[in-house]
C-alpha positions in Angstrom: 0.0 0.0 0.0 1.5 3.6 -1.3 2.0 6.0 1.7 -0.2 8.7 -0.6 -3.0 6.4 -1.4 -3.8 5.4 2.4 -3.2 9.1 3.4 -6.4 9.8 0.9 -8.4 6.2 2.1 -8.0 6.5 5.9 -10.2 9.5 5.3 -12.6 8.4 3.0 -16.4 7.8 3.9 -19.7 7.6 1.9 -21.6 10.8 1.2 -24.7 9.4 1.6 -24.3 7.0 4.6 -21.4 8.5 5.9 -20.0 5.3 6.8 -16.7 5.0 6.7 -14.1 3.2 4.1 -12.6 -0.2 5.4 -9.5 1.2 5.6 -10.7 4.3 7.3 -12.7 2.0 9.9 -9.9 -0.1 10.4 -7.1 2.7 10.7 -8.6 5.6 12.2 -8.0 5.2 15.8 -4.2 5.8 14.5 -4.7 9.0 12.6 -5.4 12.2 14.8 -5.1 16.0 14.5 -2.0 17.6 16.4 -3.3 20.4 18.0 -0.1 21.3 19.6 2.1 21.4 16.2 1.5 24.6 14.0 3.1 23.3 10.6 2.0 25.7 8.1 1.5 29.6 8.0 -0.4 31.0 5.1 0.9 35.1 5.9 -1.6 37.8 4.2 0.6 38.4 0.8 1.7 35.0 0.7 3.9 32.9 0.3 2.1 29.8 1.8 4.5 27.9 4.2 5.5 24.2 5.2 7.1 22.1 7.4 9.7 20.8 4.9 9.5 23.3 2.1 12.7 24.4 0.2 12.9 28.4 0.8 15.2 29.1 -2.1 12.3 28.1 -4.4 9.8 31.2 -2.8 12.5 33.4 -1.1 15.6 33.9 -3.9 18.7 32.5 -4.0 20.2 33.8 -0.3 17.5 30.7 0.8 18.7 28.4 -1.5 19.4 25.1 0.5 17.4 26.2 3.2 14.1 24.3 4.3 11.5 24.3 6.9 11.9 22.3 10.3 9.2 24.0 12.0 7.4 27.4 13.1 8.1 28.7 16.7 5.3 31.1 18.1 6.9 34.1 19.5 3.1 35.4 20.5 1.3 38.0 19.3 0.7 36.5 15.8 4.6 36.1 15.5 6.4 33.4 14.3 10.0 32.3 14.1 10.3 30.2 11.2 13.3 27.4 12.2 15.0 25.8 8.9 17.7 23.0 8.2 20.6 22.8 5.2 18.4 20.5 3.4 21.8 18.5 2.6 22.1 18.0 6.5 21.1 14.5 6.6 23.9 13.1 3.9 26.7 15.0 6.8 26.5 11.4 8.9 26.8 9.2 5.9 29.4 11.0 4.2 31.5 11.1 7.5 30.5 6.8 7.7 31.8 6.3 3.8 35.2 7.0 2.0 34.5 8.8 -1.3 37.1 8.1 -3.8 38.2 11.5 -5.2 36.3 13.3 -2.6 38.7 15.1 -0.1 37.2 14.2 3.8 36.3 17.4 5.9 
């Protein structure tokens, strides 16, 4: 079962019974709303904003390689936006690995 295709069933139900899809009645119980995680922010202007989003594509090239970890609320309707090097992940395997031709940090 695709990831996508059981984000889409787990939330199906009929429109006229409203009973839910066999996937949805059997997987349900797992899915719930995180009321305590903010990971979007849609500002008036724009751009719309994700957890996980690549800045340099909305924000120019002085975001390029940046993305999205997470939004911080500073109160008052203000938000620190908290990114990652989107390469960050490869630093532990490159460290784990000998590249051939590829001078180690």
């Amino acid at each position: 079962m695709h990831i996508e295709w059981f984000k889409e069933e787990v939330h199906k139900y009929d429109r006229e019974t409203y009973k839910p899809s066999d996937i949805s009645e059997k997987y349900r119980s797992l899915v719930y709303p995180d009321m305590n995680t903010i990971n979007m922010v849609d500002p008036s202007g724009g751009p719309y904003m994700t957890s996980h989003m690549d800045l340099g594509d909305y924000l120019g090239e002085e975001f390029e390689g940046r993305s999205i970890r997470s939004f911080e609320s500073l109160g008052d309707d203000n938000w620190k936006i908290i990114t990652y090097d989107k390469y960050e992940h490869l630093a532990d395997y490159r460290g784990s690995i000998e590249l051939e031709g590829y001078e180690q940090d």
